[in-house]
PDB file as gemmi writes it, atoms N, CA and C in Angstrom:
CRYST1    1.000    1.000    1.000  90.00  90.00  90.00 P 1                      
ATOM      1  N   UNK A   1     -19.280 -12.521  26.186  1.00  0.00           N  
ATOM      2  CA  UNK A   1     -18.331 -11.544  25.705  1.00  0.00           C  
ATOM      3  C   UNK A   1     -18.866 -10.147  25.979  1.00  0.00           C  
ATOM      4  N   UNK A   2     -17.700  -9.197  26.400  1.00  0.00           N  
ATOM      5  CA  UNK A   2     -18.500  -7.759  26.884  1.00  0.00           C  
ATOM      6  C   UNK A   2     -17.711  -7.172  25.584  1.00  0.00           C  
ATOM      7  N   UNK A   3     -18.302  -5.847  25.181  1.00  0.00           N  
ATOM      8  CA  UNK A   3     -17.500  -5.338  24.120  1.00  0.00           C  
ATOM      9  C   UNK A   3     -16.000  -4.836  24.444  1.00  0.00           C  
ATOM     10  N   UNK A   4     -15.546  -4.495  25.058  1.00  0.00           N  
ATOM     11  CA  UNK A   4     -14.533  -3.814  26.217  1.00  0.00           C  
ATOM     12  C   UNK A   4     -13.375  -5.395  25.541  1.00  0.00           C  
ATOM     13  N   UNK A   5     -13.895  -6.483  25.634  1.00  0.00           N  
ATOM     14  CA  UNK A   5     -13.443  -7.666  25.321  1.00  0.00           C  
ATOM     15  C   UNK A   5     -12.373  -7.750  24.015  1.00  0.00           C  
ATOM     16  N   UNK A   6     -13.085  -7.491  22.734  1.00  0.00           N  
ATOM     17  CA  UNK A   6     -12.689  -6.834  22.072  1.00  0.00           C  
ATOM     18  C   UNK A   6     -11.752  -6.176  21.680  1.00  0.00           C  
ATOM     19  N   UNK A   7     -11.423  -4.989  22.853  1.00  0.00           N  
ATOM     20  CA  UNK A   7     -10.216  -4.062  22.873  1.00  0.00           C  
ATOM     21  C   UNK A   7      -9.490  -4.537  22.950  1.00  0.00           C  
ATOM     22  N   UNK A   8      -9.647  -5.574  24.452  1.00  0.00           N  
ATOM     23  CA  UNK A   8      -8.250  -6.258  25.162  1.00  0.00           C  
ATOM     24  C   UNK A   8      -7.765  -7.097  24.119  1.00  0.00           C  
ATOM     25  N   UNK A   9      -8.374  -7.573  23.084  1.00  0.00           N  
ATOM     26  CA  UNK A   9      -7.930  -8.505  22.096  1.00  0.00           C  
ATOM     27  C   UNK A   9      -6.540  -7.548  21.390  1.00  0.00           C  
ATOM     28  N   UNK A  10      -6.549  -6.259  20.984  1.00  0.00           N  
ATOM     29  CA  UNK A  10      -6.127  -5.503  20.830  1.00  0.00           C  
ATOM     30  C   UNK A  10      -4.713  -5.564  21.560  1.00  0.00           C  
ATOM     31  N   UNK A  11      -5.344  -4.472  22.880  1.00  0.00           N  
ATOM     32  CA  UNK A  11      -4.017  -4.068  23.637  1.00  0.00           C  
ATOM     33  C   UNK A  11      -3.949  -5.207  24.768  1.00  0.00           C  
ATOM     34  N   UNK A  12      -3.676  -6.520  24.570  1.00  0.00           N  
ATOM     35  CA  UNK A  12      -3.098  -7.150  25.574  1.00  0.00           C  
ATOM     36  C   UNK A  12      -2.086  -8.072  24.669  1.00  0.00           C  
ATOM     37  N   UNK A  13      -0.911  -7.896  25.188  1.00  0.00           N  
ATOM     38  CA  UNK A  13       0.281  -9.022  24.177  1.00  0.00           C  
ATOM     39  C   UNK A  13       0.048 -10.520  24.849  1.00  0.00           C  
ATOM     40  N   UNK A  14       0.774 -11.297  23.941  1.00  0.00           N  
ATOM     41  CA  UNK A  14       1.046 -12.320  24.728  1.00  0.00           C  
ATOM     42  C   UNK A  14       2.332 -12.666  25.262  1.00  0.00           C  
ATOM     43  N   UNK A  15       2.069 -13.429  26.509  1.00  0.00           N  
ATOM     44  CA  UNK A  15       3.092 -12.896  27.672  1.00  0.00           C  
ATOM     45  C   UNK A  15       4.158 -13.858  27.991  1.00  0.00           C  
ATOM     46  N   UNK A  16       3.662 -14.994  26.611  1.00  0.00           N  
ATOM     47  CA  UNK A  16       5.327 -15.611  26.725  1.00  0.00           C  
ATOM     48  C   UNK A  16       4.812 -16.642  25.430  1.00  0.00           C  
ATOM     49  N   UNK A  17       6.256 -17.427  25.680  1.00  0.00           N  
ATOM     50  CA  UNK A  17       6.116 -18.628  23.966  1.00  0.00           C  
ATOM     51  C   UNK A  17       6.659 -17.931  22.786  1.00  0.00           C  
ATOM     52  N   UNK A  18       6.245 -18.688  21.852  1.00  0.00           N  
ATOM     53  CA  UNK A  18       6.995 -18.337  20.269  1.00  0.00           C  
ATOM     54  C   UNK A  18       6.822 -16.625  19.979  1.00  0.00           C  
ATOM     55  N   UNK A  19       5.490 -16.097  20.587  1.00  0.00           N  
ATOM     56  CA  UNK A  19       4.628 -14.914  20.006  1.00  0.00           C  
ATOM     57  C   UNK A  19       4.686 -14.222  21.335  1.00  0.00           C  
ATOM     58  N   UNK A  20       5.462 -14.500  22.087  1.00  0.00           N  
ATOM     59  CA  UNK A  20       5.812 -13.625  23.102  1.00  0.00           C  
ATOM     60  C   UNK A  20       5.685 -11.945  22.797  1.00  0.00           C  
ATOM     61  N   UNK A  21       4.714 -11.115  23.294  1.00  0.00           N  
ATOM     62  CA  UNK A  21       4.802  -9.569  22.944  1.00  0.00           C  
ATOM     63  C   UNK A  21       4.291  -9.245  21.993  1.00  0.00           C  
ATOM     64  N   UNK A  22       3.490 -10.371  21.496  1.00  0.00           N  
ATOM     65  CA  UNK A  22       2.083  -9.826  20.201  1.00  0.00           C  
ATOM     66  C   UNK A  22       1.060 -10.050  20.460  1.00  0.00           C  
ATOM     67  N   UNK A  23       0.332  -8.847  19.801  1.00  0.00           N  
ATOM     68  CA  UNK A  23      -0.807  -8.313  20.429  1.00  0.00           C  
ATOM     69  C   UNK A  23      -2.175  -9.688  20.324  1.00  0.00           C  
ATOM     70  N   UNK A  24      -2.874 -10.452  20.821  1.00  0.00           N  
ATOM     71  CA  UNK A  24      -3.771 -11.418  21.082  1.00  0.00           C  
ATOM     72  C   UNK A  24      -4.100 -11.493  20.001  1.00  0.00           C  
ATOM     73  N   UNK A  25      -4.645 -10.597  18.914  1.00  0.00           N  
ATOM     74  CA  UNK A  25      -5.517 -10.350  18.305  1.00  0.00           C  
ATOM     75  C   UNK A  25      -4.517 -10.863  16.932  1.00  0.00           C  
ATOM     76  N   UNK A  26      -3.252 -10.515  16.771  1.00  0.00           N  
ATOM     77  CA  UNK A  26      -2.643 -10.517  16.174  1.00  0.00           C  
ATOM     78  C   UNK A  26      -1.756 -12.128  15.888  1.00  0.00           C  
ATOM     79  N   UNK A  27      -2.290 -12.676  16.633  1.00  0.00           N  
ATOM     80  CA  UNK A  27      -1.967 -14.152  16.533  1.00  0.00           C  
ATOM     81  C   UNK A  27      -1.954 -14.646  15.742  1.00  0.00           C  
ATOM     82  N   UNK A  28      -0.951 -15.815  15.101  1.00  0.00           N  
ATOM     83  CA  UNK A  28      -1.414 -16.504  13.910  1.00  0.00           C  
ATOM     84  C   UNK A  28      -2.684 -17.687  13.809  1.00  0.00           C  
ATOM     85  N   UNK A  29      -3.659 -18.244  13.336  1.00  0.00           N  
ATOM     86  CA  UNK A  29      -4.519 -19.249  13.347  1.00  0.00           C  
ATOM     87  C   UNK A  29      -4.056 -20.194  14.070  1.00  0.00           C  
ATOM     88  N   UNK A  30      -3.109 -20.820  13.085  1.00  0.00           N  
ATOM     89  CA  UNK A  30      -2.732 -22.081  13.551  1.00  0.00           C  
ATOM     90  C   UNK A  30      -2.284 -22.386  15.117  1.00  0.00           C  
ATOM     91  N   UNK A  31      -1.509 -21.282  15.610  1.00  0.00           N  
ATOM     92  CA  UNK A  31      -1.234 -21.121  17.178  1.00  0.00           C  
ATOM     93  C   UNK A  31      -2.183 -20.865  17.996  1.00  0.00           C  
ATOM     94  N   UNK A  32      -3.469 -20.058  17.500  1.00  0.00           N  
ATOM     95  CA  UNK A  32      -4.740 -20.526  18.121  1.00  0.00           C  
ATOM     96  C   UNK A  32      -5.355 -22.001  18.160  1.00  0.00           C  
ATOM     97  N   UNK A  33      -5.522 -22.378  17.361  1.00  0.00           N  
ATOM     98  CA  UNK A  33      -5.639 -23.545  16.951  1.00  0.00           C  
ATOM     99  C   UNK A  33      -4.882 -24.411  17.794  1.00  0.00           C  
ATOM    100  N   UNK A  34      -3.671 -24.729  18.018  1.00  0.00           N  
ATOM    101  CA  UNK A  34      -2.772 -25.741  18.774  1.00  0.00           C  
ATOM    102  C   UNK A  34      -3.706 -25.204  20.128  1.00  0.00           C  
ATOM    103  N   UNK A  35      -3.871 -24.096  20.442  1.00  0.00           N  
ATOM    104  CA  UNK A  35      -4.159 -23.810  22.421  1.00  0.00           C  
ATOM    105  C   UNK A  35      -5.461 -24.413  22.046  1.00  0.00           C  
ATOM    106  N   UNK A  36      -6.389 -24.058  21.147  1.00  0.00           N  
ATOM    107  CA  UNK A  36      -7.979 -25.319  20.998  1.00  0.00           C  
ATOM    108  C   UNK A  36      -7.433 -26.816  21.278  1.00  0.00           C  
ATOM    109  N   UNK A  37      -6.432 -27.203  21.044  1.00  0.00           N  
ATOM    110  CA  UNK A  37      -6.423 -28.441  21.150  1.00  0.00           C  
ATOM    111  C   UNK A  37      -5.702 -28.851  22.250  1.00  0.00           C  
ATOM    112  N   UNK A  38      -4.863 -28.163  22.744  1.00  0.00           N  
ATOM    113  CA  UNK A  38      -4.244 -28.371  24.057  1.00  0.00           C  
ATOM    114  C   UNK A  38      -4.905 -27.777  25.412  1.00  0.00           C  
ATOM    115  N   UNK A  39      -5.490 -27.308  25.268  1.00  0.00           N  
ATOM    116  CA  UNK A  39      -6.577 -26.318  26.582  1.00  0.00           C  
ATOM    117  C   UNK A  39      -5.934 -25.050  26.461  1.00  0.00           C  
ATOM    118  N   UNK A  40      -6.914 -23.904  26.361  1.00  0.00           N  
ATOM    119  CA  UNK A  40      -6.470 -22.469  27.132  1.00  0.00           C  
ATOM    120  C   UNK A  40      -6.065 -22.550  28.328  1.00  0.00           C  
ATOM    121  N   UNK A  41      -4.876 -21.521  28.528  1.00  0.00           N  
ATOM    122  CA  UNK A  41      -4.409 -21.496  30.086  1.00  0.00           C  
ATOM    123  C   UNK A  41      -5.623 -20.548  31.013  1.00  0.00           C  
ATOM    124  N   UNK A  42      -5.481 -21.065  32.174  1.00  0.00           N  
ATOM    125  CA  UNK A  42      -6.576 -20.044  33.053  1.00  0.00           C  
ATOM    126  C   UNK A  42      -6.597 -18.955  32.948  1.00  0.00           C  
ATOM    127  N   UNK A  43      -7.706 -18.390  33.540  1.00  0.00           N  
ATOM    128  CA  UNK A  43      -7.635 -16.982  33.733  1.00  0.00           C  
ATOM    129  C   UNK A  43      -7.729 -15.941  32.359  1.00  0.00           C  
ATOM    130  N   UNK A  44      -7.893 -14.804  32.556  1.00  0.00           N  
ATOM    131  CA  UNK A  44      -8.302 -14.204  31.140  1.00  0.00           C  
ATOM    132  C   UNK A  44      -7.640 -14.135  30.362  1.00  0.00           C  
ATOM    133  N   UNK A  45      -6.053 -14.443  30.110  1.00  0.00           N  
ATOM    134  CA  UNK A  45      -5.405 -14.532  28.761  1.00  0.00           C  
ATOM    135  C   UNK A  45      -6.156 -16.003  28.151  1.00  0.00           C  
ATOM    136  N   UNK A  46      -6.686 -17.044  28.894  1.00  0.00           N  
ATOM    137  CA  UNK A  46      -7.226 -17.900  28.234  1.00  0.00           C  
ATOM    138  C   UNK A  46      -8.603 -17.884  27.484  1.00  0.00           C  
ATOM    139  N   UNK A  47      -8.957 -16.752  27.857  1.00  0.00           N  
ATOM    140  CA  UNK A  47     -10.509 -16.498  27.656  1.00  0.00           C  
ATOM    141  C   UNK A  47     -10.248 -15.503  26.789  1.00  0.00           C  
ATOM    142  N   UNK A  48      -9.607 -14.783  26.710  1.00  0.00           N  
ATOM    143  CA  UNK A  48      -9.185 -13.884  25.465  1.00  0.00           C  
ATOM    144  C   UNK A  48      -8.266 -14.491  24.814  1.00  0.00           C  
ATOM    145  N   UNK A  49      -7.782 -15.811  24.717  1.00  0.00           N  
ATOM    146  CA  UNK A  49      -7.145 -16.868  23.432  1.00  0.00           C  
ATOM    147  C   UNK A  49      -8.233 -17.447  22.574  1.00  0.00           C  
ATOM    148  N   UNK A  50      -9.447 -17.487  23.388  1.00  0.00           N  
ATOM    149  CA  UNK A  50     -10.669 -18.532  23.198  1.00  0.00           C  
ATOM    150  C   UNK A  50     -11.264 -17.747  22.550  1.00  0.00           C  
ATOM    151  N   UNK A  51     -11.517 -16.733  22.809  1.00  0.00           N  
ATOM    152  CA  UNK A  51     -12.188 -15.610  22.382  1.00  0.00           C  
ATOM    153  C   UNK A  51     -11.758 -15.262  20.706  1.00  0.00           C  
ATOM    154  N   UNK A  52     -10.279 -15.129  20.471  1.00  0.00           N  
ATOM    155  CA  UNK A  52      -9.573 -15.156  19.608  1.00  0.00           C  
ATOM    156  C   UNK A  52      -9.626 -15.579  18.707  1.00  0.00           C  
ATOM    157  N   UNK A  53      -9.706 -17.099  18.810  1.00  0.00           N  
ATOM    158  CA  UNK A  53      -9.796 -18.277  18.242  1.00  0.00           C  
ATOM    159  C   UNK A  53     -11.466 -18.432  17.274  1.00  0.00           C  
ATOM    160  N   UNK A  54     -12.310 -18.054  18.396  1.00  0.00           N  
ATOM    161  CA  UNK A  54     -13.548 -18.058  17.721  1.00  0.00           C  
ATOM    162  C   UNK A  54     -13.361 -16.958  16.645  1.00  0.00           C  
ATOM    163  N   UNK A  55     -13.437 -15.796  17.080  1.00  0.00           N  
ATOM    164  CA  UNK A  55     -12.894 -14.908  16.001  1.00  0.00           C  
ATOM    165  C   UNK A  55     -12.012 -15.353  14.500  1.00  0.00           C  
ATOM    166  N   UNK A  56     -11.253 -15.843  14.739  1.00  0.00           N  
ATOM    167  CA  UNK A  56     -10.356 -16.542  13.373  1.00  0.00           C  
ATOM    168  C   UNK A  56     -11.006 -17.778  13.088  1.00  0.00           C  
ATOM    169  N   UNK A  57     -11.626 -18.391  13.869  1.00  0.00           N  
ATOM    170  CA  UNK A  57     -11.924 -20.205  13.271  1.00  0.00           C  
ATOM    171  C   UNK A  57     -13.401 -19.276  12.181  1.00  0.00           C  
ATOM    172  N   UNK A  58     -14.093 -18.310  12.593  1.00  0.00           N  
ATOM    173  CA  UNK A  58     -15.290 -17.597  11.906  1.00  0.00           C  
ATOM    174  C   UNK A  58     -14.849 -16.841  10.662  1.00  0.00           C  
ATOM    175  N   UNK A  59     -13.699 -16.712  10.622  1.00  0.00           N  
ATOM    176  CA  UNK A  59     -13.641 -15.619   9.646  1.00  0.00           C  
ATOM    177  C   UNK A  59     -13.992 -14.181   9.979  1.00  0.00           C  
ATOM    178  N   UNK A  60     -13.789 -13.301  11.092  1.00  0.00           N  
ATOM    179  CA  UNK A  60     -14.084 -12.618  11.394  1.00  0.00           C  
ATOM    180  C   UNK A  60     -13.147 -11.693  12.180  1.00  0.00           C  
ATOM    181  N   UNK A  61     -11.836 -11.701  11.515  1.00  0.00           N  
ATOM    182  CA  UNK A  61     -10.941 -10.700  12.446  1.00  0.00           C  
ATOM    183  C   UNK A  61     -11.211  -9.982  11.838  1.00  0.00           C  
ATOM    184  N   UNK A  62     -11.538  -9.367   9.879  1.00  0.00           N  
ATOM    185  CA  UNK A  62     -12.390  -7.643   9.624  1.00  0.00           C  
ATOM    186  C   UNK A  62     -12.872  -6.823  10.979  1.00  0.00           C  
ATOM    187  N   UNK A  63     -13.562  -7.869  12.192  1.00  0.00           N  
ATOM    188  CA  UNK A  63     -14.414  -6.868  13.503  1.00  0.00           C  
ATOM    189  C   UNK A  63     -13.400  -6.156  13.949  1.00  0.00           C  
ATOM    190  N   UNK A  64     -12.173  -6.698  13.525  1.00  0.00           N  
ATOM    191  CA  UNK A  64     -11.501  -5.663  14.773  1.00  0.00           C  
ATOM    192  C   UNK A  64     -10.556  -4.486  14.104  1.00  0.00           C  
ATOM    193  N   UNK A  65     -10.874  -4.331  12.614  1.00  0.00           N  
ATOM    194  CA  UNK A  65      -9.879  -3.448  11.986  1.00  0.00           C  
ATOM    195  C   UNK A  65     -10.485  -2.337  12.454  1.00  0.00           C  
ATOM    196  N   UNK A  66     -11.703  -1.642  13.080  1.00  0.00           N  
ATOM    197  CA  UNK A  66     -11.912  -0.557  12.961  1.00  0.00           C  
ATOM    198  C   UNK A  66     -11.113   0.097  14.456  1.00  0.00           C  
ATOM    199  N   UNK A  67     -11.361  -1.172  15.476  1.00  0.00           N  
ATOM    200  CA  UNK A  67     -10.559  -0.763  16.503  1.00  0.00           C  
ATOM    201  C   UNK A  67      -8.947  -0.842  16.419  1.00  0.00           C  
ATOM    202  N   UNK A  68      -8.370  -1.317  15.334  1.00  0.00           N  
ATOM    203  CA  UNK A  68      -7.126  -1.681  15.415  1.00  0.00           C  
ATOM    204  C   UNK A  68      -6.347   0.305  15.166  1.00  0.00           C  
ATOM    205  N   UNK A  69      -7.403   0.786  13.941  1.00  0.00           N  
ATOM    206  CA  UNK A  69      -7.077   2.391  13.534  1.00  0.00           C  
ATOM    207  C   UNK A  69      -6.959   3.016  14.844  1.00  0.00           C  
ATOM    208  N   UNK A  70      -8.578   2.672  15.700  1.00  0.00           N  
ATOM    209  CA  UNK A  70      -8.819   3.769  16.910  1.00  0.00           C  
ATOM    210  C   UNK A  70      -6.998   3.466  17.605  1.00  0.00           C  
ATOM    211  N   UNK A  71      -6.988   2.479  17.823  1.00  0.00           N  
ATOM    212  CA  UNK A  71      -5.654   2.012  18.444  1.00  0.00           C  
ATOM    213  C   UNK A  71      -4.283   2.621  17.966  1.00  0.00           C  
ATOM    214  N   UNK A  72      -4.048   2.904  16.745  1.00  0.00           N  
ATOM    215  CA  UNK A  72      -3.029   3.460  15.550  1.00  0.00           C  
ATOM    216  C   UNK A  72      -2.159   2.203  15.523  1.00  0.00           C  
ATOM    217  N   UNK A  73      -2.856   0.855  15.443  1.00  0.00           N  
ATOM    218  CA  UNK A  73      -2.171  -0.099  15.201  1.00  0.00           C  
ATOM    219  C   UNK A  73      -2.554  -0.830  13.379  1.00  0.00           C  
ATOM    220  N   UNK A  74      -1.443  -1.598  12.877  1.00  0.00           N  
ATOM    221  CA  UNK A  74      -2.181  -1.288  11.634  1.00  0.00           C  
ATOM    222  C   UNK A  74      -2.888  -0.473  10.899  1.00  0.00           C  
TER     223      UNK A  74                                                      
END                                                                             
């Protein structure tokens, strides 16, 4: 993970499905959860789902409130 990583969790939506146009980061668990069990799709929206996922399966989306302000999101 690079920190830059992070951001994109932020400002990258997701780009289709139920949660079509919300922000990665902003995902619900459980829909992380279903892509853990079905495979991430390739390429870096999958690696920033995975990424995600670790983040929420830890208890640890607090990391990203400080970037969510820098962002003026939440």
């Amino acid at each position: 993970m690079k920190p830059e990583d992070l951001e994109r969790l932020i400002s990258t939506e997701m780009p289709f499905g139920k949660h079509e146009g919300t922000p990665i980061a902003d995902l619900p668990g459980y829909y992380l959860s279903w892509f853990a069990r079905k495979g991430f799709p390739r390429g870096e929206l999958g690696r920033l789902l995975a990424l995600m996922h670790e983040i929420d399966h830890n208890g640890l989306r607090g990391l990203l409130e400080p970037l969510r302000r820098m962002h003026g999101r939440r």
